[in-house]
C-alpha positions as CSV (number, residue, x, y, z in Angstrom):
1,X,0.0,0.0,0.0
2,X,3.0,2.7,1.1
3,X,4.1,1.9,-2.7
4,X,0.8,2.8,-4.4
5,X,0.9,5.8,-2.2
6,X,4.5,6.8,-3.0
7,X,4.0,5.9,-6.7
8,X,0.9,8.2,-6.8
9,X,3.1,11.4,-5.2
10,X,5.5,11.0,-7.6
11,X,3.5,10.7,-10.4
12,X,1.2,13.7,-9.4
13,X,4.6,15.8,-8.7
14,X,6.0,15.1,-12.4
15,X,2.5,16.2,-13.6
16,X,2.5,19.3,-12.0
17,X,6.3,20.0,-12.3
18,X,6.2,19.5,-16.8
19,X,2.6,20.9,-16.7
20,X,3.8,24.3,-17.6
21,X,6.1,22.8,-20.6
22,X,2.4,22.8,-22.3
23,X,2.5,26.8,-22.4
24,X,5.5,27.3,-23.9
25,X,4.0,28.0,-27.4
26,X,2.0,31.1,-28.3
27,X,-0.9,29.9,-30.4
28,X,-0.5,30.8,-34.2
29,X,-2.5,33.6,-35.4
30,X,-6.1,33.2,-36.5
31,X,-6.6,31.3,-39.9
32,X,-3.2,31.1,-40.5
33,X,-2.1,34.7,-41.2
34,X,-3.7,38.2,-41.9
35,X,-2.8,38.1,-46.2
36,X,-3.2,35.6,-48.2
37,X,0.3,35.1,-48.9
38,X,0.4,33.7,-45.5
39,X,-2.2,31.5,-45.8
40,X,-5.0,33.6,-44.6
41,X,-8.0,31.7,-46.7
42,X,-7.4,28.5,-44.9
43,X,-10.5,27.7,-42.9
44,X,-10.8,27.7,-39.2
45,X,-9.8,24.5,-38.2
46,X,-6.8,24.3,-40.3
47,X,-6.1,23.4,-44.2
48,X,-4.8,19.9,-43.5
49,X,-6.9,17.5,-45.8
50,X,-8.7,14.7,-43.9
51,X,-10.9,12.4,-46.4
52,X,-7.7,9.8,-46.8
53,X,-7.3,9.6,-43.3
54,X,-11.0,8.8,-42.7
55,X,-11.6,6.6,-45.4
56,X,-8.3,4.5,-44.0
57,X,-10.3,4.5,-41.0
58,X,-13.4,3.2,-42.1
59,X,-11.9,0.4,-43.9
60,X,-10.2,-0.9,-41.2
61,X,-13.0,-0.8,-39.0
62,X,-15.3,-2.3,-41.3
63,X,-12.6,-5.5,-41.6
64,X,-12.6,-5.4,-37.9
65,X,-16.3,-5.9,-38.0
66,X,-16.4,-8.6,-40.7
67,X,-13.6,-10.1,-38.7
68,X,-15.8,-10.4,-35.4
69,X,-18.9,-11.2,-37.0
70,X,-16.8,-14.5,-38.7
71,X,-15.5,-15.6,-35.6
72,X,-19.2,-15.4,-33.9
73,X,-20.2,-17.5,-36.3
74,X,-17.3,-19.6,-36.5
75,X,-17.7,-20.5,-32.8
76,X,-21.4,-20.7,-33.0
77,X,-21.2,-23.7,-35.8
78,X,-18.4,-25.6,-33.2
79,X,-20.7,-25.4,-30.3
């Protein structure tokens, strides 16, 4: 129990000693920059391009799905 309690202080002290590390940035300015030479028409949440990323996802979660529903049934035809 005294090392659960120990572990917890220590972890709790490293959180609060690297918590300011998180500030250390200043945020970039809105949309990018104020002309359009710096990029000032990208939208709010950023111009990075997410429809490859999600279709990636979607594939592999539908072959995780498949994957389940075949070993449901698999196990259902050996009982």
């Amino acid at each position: 129990m005294k090392i659960l309690i120990k572990l917890n202080v220590v972890l709790i002290a490293i959180t609060l000693l690297t918590i300011n590390f998180s500030f250390a940035q200043t945020p970039p300015p809105p949309n990018g920059g104020d002309t359009p030479e710096e990029g000032g028409n990208t939208p709010v949440g950023g111009g990075a391009p997410i429809g490859g990323g999600l279709l990636i996802l979607a594939a592999l979660g539908a072959g995780y799905g498949v994957k389940k529903v075949y070993e449901i049934k698999k196990r259902e035809l050996t009982d």
